[in-house]
N, C-alpha and C positions, 0 to 999 in steps of 0.2 A: 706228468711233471708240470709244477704249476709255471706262472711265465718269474716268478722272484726267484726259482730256482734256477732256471734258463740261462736267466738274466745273471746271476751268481758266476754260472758257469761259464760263460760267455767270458765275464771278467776274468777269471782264473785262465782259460785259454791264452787271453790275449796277453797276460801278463806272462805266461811261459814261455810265448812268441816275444815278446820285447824281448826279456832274458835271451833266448835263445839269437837273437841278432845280434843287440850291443853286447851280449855278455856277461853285461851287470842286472845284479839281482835287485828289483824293483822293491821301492820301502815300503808300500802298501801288501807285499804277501803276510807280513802278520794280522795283516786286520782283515782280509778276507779269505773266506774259506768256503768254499760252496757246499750248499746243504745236502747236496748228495756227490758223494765222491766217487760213486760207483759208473758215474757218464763220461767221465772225463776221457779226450781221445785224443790221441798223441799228434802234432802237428811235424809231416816231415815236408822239408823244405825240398823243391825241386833240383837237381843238380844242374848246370849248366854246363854246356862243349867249354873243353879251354879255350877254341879257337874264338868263341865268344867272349870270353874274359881276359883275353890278353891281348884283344886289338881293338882299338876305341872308334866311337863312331866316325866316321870320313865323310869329310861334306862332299857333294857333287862336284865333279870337277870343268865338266862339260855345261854350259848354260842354255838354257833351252830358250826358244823365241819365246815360249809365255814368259818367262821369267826375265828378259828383255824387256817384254811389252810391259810387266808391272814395275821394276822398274823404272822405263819412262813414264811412268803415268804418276809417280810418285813423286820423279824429280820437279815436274811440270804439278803437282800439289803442293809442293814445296813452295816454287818459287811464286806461286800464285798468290800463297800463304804470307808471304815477305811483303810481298806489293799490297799486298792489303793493309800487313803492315806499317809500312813506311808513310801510306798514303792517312792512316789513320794517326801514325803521329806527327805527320804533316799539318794536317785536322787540327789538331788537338795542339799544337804552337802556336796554327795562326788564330785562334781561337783565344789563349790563351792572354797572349799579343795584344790583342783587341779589348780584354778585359784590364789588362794591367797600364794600357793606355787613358783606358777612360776612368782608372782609379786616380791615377795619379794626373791628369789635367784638370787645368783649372777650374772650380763650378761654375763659372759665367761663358767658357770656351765650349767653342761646338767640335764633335769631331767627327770628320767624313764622313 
């Protein structure tokens, strides 16, 4: 089988997989058709327990010390993060400050 026939078939698979999920029949089946229809091989889907599909995943109820310790370690990134913040637009005020002081005095005034 060469690989454009493969590759054909491959398409036509996957499009009977879509179909087969959403249910709706895909608009490209009329324009492709694989060149050899005699490989085609029927895709069945696994069934799953009910008890699997009628009760949804449940987060941990119980918290563990790692999950403590990250965590702390995230609030303490946090607020490290803020201070950095604050301090940079701190910075960037007095900074500011200082330029729009020396725009606006006089040309012959000195300033601190």
């Amino acid at each position: 089988m060469s690989w454009a026939s493969e590759r054909d078939l491959l398409i036509v698979q996957t499009m009977a997989f879509v179909q087969s999920v959403t249910g709706k029949k895909p608009e490209t089946d009329a324009r492709i058709e694989p060149s050899s229809s005699s490989a085609l091989v029927e895709f069945n889907r696994p069934e799953l327990p009910a008890e699997a599909v009628e009760t949804p995943l449940k987060p941990a109820v119980a918290a563990s010390p790692v999950r403590a310790e990250i965590e702390s370690r995230v609030a303490a990134f946090r607020a490290h993060q803020q201070r950095f913040d604050r301090e940079r637009d701190r910075h960037y005020n007095s900074v500011l400050t200082e330029i729009r002081a020396t725009i606006t005095a006089p040309a012959g005034a000195s300033t601190p």
